[in-house]
N, C-alpha and C positions, 0 to 999 in steps of 0.2 A: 130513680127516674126510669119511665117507661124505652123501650127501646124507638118510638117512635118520637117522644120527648128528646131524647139524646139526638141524636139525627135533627129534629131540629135544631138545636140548641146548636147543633155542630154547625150546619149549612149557615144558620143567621150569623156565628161567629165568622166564618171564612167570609161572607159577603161583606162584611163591615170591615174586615183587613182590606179587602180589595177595596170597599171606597175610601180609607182612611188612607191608606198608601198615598189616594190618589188629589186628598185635601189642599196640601201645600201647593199644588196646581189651580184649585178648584175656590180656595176660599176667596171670598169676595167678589165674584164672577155671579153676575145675576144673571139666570141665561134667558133669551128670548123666546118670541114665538118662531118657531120652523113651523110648517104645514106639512110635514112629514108625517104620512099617512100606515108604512107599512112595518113589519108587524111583529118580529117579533126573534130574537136568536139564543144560543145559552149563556147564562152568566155562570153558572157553576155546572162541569164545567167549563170555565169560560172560555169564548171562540174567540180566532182571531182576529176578528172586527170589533169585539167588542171592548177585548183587553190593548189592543193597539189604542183604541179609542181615549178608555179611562187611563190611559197611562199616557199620556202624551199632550191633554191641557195643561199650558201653562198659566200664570194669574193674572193674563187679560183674557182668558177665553178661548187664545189662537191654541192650533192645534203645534205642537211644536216636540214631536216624535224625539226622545230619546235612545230609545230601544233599537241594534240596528237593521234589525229586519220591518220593525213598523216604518222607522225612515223610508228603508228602500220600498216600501209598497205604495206609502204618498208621493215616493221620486216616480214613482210607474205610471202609479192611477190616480193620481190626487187626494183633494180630499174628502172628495162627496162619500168615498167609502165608509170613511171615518165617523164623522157627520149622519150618513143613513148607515150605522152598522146593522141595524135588523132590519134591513132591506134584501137580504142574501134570496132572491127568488125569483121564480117562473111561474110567470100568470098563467102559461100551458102545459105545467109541470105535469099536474094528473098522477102525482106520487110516479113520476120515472125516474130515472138511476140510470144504471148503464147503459149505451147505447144510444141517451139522450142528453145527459150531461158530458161534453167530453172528455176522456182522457186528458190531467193535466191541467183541468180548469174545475175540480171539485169543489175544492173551497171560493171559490166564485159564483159556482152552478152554476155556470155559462150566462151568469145573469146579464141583462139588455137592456135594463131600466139605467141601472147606477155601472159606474166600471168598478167592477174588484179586483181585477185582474194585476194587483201587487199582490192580494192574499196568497194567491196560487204559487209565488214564487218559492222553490226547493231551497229551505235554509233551517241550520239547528240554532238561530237563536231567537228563535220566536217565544213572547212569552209562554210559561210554561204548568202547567198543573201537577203537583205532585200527588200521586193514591200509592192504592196498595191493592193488589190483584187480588183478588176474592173476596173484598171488602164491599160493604154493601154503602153508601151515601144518596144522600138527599139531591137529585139533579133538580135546577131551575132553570126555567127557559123564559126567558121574559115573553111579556105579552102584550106588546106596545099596542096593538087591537087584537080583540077578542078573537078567537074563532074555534069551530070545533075542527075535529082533524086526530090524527096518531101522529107520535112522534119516535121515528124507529132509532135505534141506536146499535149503530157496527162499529168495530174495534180494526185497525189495521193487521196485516198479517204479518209473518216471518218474513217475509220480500221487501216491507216497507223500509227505505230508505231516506231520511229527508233531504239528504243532498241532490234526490233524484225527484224529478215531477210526479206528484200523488195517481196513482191511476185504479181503476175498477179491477186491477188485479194484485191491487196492494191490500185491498179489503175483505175480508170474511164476508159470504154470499150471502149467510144465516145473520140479522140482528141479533145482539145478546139481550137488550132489553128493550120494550114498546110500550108505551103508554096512550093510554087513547080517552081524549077527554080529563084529563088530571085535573084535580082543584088549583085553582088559585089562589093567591095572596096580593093586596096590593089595586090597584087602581089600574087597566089601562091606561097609555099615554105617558107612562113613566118608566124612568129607566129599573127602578129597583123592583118594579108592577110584573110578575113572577107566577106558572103552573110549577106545580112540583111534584116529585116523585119519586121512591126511591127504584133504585136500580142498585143490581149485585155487579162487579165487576168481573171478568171473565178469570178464571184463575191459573189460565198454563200462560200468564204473560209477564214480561219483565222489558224493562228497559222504555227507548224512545216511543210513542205512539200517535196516531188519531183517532179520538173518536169522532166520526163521521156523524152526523143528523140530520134525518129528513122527515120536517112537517112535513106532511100530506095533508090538507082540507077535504072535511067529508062537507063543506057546501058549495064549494067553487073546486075548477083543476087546478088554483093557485098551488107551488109546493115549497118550501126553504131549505135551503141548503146552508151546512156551517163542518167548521173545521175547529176541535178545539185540540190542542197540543195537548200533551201530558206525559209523564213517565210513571213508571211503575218501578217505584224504588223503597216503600215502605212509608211513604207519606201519607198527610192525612188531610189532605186540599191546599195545602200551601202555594202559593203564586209567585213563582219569580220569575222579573224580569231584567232578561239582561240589560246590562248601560244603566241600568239605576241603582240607587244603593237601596239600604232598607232603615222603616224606623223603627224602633226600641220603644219600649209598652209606652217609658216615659214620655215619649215623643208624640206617638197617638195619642196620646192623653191631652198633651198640650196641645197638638191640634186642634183636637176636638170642642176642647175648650174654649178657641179661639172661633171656630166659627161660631161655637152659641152666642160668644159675647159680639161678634163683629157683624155676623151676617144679618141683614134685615130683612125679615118675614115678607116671600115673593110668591102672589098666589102663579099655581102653573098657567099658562095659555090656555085659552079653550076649544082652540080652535083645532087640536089634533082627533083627526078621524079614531073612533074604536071598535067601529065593528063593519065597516064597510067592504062590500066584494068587490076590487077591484078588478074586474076581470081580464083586462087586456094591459098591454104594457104600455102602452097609450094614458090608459085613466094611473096610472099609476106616477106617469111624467106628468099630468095632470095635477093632479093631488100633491107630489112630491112638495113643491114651488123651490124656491133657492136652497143652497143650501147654508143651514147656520147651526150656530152652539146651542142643541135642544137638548143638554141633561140637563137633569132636574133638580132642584133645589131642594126635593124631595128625600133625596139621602141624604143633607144635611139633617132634617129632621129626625131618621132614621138614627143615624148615631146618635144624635142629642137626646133619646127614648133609650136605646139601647145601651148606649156604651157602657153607662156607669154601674151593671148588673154585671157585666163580664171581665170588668177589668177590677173589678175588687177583689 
């Protein structure tokens, strides 16, 4: 198997843990139209909006946080965070960083539209990403609407502490990796809908981390901002979350199983924007509309294509 093959094989694997995890929540949940418009955050690896997210439907659809740092961010900010997790943005971002996102409010980006301001909160049990320092993997960054743009990636520094507020001097000034324009997979308008790329990890690191990301668009100053935990312990994209347990091959199996047989074929809404500039924060409350249960029914199909190649 080619080295580029392996790296997939790897990334499509971790991402189906992560939906499968999140099944016994999710099965039988046909989810609705949102009119949720923007655009886009990482799933591998995964930020804090997005894994508070998949980990915290229960099997009516409600959001119902386990985990207890996701808790306390819906006790903060509610749930629209939840709900729009690839909303993390500044429609006059213009790709700035320090000086314009505050100190303390990074994983929020000081965003205006949606409140995130739970993400931001200083705590070690946020879900978490397991790698390995020097190790190169496959990053996805969903891509709920199109757009062109780089997507730069910093690593926290020796100073970072998570019991303390994230600040522009807990980060490396230098990105370790940037992607610019990356291919896609996947459909817009979907949760599992994915650019990808690989990136090396940085290798004098161990232990607690953030990697930090900021889209920047090269056709609007829209820019995003995300936070995804992780440590550097020798893993190889593993995801846990505290407050949950875990399930065993067998269990994924019979999950999986159970949504082929239970769930009834839901085509998605049509009505979600994929490539609109929404320029002000205004058109973005605009477009937004209520907020509601818009994953996609789509990762079910994803496992019921994929699972039975990997688990044999």
């Amino acid at each position: 198997m080619s080295d580029r093959a392996r790296l997939r094989a790897r990334a499509k694997r971790l991402g189906l843990l992560t939906a499968l995890a999140t099944l016994p929540a999710m099965a039988g949940v046909m989810f609705t139209a949102g009119s949720a418009s923007a655009h886009g955050a990482p799933l591998v690896p995964g930020s804090r909006t997005y894994l508070c997210y998949a980990h915290s439907l229960d099997e009516t659809g409600a959001l119902n946080p386990t985990n207890p740092a996701c808790k306390a961010a819906m006790e903060t900010s509610g749930a629209n965070g939840f709900y729009n997790w690839f909303a993390v943005l500044r429609s006059d971002g213009g790709g700035r960083t320090e000086g314009f996102v505050p100190d303390g409010e990074l994983c929020s980006g000081g965003a205006t539209v949606y409140d995130f301001s739970g993400f931001d909160l200083p705590r070690e049990d946020w879900p978490v990403t397991h790698l390995t320092a020097g190790e190169t993997y496959e990053v996805q960054y969903n891509n709920w609407a199109h757009h062109p743009g780089s997507i730069r990636m910093y690593i926290t520094n020796d100073s970072y502490d998570p019991t303390q507020p994230l600040t522009w001097d807990n980060l490396e000034d230098v990105p370790f990796d940037e992607a610019t324009d990356p291919p896609a997979e996947g459909g817009p308008g979907t949760d599992e809908g994915h650019y990808y790329w690989d990136a090396t990890m940085p290798s004098d690191v161990s232990g607690r981390h953030i990697i930090y990301m900021v889209w920047e668009r090269s056709d609007s100053e829209e820019t995003f901002y995300s936070c995804s935990d992780v440590v550097f312990d020798g893993g190889d994209g593993e995801v846990t979350v505290p407050g949950q347990g875990t399930l065993t091959a067998d269990e994924l199996a019979d999950a999986a199983a159970a949504v082929e047989e239970n769930t009834p074929a839901v085509d998605h809404a049509t009505d979600h924007a994929t490539s609109a500039d929404h320029a002000t924060a205004a058109e973005h409350a605009a477009h937004a509309g209520p907020a509601a249960p818009t994953a996609s029914t789509a990762v079910f199909d994803a496992v019921r294509t994929a699972l039975p190649g990997w688990l044999r």
